[in-house]
C-alpha positions as CSV (number, residue, x, y, z in Angstrom):
1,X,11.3,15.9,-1.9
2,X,7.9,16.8,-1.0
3,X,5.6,14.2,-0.1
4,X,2.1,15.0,-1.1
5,X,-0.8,14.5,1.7
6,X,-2.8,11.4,2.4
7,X,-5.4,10.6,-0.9
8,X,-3.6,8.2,-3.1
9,X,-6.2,5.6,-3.6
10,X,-7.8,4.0,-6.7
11,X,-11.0,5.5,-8.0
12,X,-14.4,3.3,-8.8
13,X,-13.1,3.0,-12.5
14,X,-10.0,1.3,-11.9
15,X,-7.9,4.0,-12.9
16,X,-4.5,5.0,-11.5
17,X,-4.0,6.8,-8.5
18,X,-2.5,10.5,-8.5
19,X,-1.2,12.6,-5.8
20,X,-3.6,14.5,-4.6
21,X,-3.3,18.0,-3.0
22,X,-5.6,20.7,-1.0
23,X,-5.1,23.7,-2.8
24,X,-4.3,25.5,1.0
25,X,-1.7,22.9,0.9
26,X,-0.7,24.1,-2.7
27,X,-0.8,27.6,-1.6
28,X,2.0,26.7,1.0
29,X,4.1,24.4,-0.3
30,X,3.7,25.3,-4.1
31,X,7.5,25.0,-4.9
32,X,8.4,21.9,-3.7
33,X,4.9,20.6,-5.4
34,X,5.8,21.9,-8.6
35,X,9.7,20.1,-7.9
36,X,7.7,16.7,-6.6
37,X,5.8,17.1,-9.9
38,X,8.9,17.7,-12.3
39,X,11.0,15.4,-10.8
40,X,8.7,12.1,-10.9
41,X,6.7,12.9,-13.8
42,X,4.0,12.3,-12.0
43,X,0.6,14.7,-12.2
44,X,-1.2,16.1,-9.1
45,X,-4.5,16.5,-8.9
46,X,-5.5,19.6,-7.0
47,X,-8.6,19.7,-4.5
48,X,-10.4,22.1,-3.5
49,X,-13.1,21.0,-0.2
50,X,-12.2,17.7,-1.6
51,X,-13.6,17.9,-5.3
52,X,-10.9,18.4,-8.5
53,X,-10.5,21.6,-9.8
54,X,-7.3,21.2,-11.9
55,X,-4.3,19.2,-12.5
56,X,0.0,20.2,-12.3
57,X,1.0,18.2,-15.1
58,X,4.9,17.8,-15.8
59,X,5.6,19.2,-19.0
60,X,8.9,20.1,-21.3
61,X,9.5,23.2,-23.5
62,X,8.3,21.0,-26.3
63,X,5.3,19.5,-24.6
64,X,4.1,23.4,-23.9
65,X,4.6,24.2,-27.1
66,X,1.6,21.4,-28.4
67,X,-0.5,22.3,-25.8
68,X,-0.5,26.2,-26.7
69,X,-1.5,25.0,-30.2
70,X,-4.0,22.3,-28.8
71,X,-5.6,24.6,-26.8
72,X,-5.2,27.8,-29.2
73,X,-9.1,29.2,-29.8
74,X,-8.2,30.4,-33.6
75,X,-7.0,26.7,-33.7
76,X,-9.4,24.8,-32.2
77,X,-11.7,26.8,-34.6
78,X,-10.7,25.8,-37.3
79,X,-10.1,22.3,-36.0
80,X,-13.4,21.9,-35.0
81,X,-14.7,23.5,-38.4
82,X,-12.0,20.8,-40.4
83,X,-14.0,17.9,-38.3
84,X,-17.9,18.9,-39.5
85,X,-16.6,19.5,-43.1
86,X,-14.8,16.1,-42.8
87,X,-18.8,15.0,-41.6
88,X,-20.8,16.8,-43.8
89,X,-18.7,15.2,-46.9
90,X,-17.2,19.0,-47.6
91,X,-13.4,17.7,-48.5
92,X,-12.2,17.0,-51.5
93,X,-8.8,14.9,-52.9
94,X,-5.2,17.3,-52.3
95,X,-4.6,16.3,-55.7
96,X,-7.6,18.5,-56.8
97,X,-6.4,21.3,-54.1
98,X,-2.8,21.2,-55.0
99,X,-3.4,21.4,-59.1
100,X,-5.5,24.4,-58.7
101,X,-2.9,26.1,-56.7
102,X,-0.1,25.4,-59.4
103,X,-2.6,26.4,-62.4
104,X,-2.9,23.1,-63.8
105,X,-6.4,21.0,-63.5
């Protein structure tokens, strides 16, 4: 098991604390980060001169799956799109959606 370096203190928010790692220290030792990672579930927050630049999040087959749709551009599109017709009052009832698409009104 690796043991990730030093920072594991709680921020001014109250939040958890992560492991934290230099990414120099990622560049070394990025297999048995990654293992650390997978095997406690944990996420590790990644540092570069000290500041965050990223996250290594544990994730399953399914988990990668919603994030490739989360993060898809043609979906977050149209997901963004959905939300300012939703504001805009541009939505109507299925019922009206689904008996125009059966011929019946």
């Amino acid at each position: 098991m690796y043991i990730q370096n030093d920072v594991h203190r709680p921020s001014s928010r109250g939040a958890r604390p992560h492991a934290v790692v230099g990414i120099r220290q990622l560049a070394r030792n990025a297999s048995a980060i990654i293992r650390d990672v997978s095997k406690t579930g944990k996420p590790t927050v990644v540092t570069d001169r000290g500041k965050p630049v990223g996250v290594i999040y544990p994730f399953d087959e399914e988990d990668l799956e919603d994030y490739i749709l989360a993060n898809a551009p043609e979906y977050v599109a149209r997901r963004e799109q959905a939300d300012r017709d939703i504001a805009e009052g541009k939505t109507f009832r299925c019922g009206r959606a689904c008996a125009s698409r059966s011929g019946t009104r």
